[in-house]
C-alpha positions as CSV (number, residue, x, y, z in Angstrom):
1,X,3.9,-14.6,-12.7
2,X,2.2,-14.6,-9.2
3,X,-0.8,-16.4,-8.0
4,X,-2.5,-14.8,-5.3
5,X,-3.3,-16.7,-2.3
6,X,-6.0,-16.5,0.1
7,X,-4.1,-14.3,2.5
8,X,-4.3,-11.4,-0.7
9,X,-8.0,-11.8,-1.6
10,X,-7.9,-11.2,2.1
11,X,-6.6,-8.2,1.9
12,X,-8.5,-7.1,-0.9
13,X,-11.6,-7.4,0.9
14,X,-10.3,-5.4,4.0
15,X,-9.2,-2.5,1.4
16,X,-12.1,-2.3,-0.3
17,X,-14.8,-1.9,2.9
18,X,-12.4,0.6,4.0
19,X,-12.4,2.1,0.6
20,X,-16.3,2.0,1.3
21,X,-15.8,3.7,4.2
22,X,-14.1,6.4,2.5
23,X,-16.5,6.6,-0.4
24,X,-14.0,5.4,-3.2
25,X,-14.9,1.8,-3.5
26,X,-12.3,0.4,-6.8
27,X,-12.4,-2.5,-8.7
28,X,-11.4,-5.9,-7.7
29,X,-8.7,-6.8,-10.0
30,X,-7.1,-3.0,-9.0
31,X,-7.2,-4.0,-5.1
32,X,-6.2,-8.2,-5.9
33,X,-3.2,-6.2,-7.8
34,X,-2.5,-4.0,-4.6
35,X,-2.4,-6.5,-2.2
36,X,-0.1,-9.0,-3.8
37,X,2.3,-6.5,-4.4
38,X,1.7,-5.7,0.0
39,X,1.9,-8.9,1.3
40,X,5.4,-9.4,-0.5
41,X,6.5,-6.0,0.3
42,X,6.9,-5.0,-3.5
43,X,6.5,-1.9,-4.9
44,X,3.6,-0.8,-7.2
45,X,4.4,1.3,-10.5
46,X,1.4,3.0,-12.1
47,X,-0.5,5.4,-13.6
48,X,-3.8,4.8,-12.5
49,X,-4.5,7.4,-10.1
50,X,-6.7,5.1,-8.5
51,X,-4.0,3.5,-6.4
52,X,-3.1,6.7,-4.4
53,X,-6.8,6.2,-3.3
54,X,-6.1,2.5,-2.4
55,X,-2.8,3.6,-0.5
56,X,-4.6,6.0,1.3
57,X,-7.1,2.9,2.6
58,X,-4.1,0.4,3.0
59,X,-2.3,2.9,5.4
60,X,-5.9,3.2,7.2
61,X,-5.4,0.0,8.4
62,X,-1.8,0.1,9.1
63,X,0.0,-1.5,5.9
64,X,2.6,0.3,4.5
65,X,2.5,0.8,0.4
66,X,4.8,1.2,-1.9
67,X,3.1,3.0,-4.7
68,X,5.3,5.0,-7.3
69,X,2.8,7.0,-10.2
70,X,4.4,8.0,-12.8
């Protein structure tokens, strides 16, 4: 199990105005999710199409994402 840490609710935040930007906004938990598995350079395995659109804002701000959908 891993706790997030203020660095990754961080993160969140920063996804989710640009996902704002972009008109996609998504929901907390999905973004919290996202940016735990970024800030320890893990990959995320879904199949929530949802996450391509959090990629997509992630790699807006220069993080890189490793998202596998199945």
């Amino acid at each position: 199990m891993v706790f997030p840490i203020r660095k990754d609710f961080i993160l969140a935040h920063e996804i989710q105005l640009e996902l704002l930007n972009m008109r996609r906004p998504q929901a907390f938990a999905d973004l919290l999710a996202a940016a735990i598995a970024i800030n320890r350079d893990e990959e995320i395995v879904t199949r929530d199409i949802d996450f391509s659109y959090i990629k997509e804002a992630a790699e807006r701000l220069s993080y890189h994402v490793k998202l596998k959908l199945l």
